[in-house]
N, C-alpha and C positions, 0 to 999 in steps of 0.2 A: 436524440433531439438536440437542434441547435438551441442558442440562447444568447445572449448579450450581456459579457461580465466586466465592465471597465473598459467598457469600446471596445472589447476584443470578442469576434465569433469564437465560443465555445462548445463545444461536444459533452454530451453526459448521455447516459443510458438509463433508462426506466425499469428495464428489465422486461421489456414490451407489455408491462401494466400500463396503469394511469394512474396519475397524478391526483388526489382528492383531498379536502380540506376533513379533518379529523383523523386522517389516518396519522400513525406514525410515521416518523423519517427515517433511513438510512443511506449516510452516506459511505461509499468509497471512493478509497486513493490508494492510487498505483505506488510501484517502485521505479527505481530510476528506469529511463529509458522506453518503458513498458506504457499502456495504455490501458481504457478500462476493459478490455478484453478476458484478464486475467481473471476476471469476479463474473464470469457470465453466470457459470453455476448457482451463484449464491443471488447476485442480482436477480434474477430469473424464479428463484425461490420465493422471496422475500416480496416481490412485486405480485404473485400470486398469494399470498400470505396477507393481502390488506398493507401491503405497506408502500409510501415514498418513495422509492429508490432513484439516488441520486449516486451515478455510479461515472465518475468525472474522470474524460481528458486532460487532464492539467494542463495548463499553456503549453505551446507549443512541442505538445507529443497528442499521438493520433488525431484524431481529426481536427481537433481544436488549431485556431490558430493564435496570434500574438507573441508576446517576448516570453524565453522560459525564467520562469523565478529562479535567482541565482544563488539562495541561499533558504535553510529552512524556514529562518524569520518571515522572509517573501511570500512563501507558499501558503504560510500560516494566514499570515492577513488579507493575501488574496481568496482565500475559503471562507475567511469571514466575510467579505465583501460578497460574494456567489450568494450564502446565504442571507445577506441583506437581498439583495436581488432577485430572489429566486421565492422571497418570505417563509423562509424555515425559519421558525422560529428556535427552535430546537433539533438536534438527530444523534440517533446513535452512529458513532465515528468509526469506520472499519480503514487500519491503514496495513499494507501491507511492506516489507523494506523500509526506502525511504518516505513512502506513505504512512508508516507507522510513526516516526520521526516528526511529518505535518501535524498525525493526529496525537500524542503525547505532549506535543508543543500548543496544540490547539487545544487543548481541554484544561492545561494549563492559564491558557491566558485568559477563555473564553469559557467557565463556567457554566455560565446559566445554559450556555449555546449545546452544550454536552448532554444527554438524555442518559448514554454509556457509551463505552470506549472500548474498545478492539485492536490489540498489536498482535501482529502477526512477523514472525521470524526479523523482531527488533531487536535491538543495542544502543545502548548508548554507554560510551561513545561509540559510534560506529566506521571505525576506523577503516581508509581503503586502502591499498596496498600499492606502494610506490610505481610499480610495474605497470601495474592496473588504471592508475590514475595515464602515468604517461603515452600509454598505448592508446587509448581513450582520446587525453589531448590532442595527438598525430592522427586520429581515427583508423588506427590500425587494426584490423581487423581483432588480432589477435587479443584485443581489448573483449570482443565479443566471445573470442571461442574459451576464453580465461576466465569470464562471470559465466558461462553457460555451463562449463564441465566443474564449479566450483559451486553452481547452485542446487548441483543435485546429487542425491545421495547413490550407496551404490545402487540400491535396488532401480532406483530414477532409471539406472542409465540398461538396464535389461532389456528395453522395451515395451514391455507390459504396460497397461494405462485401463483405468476403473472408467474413464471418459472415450469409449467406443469412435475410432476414426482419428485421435490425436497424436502424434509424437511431439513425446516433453520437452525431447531437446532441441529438435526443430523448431518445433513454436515458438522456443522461447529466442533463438539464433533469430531467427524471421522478424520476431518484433524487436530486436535490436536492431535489426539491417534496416528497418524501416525508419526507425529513428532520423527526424532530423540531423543534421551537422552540429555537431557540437553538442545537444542536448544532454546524451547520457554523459559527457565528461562532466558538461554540468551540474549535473545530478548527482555525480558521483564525487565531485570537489564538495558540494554543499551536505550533504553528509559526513564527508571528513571533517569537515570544518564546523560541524555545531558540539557546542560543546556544554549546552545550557542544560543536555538531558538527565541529569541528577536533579537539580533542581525544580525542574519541571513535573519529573514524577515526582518528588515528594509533595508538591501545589496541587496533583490533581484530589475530584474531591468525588469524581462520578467511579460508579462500579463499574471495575474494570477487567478483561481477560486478555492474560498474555497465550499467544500461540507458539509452542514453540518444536520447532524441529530437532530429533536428539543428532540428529546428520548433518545438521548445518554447516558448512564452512566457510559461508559468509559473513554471518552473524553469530556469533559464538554464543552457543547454549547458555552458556556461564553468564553472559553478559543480559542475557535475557531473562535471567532467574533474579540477578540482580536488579535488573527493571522491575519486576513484580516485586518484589521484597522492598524496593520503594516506596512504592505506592499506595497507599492505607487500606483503602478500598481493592484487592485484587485479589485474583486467584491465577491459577497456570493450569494449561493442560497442553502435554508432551505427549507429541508424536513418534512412533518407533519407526524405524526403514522410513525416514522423513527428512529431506534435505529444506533447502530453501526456498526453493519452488514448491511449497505447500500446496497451493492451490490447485497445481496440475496432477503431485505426486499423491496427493492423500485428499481428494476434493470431497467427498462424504464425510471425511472424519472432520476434515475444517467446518464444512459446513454446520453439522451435527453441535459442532463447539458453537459457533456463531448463534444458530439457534437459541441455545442458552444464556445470552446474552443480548442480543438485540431485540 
């Protein structure tokens, strides 16, 4: 579904339900470069489950258009702004990456606006790698094959997939190439650069689940346990043969967690 967020044509997905007053909300948010793509599963779930599902393009990635937010503060208040717009009064926040980053930030600032909160293969701080950033910068390719073979664990890369018809690594190479110019350096500069997420988790106040990959090498397990250990209200549930790419590599077991929570 289109929509209108700050003069800017926006994209979100329903999860091909509708839209109803009383039901619950859920929203997601991608990680850099990615689109709401990655949560069809769960969207899909969830919209036949009686719920909202507000499952967001973020400016200028997938079909959305407008300027991309340059920093996590950005993203933050521009979600808030959606949900003035959009009259949620409340939703449980599902982020994934640097979507976990908006929603950690966002539950922080935005209390009452939290119903519950969902990080998925988070950190803070969630440091990017010199290499990584400058490949990015230049749009070199090799910016893409570097997060794609680094988001998945080994098992990720056998080929095997519980979601009939997909390849992990491809997907995920695909919706980086799709990426606008510049967007995922963007994304991946405004992640290295926030630095407010200690703080933030210890402010949140909604019950929270962190999701975490035991194979991650983008976001370090350690740093994710350390995010939950912040946070007053939380719990963790670790995934085995689970890289970064949760959602493609282990989508039942995320889902299953999600359930629990949303």
């Amino acid at each position: 579904m289109f929509t209108n967020i700050l003069g800017e044509r926006i994209f979100f997905s329903n999860g091909n339900g509708s839209l109803k007053g009383g039901q619950k909300n859920v929203i997601f948010l991608h990680g850099a470069g990615m689109d709401h793509t990655i949560f069809v599963m769960p969207s899909r779930y969830f919209a036949r489950h009686n719920f909202n599902v507000y499952s967001f393009d973020l400016p200028c990635h997938g079909r959305s258009e407008g300027k991309n937010c340059e920093s996590i503060d950005s993203f933050t208040d521009w979600l808030a702004s959606a949900m003035e717009e959009l009259n949620i009064r409340e939703a449980a926040i599902v982020g994934h990456s640097m979507g976990s980053l908006i929603a950690l930030n966002f539950a922080a600032k935005y209390p009452d606006k939290t119903r519950t909160l969902a990080l998925l293969a988070t950190s803070t701080p969630m440091p990017v790698s010199e290499s990584l950033l400058t490949a990015a910068k230049e749009s070199d390719h090799s910016a893409i094959d570097m997060a794609n073979n680094w988001s998945h664990s080994h098992f990720g890369k056998l080929g095997g997939n519980e979601i009939p018809g997909i390849c992990m690594s491809m997907s995920g190479q695909r919706l980086l190439e799709q990426a606008p110019d510049n967007t995922f350096f963007s994304d991946l500069k405004a992640c290295n650069e926030f630095r407010d997420g200690e703080s933030a988790a210890k402010s949140v106040l909604s019950e929270t689940l962190v999701i975490v990959g035991n194979e991650d090498k983008m976001t370090s397990p350690t740093n994710a346990l350390e995010v939950a250990r912040n946070i007053p209200n939380s719990r963790v549930c670790r995934l085995e043969n689970c890289g970064h790419s949760m959602l493609s590599e282990c989508p039942n077991d995320v889902l299953d967690a999600l359930i629990s929570i949303v």
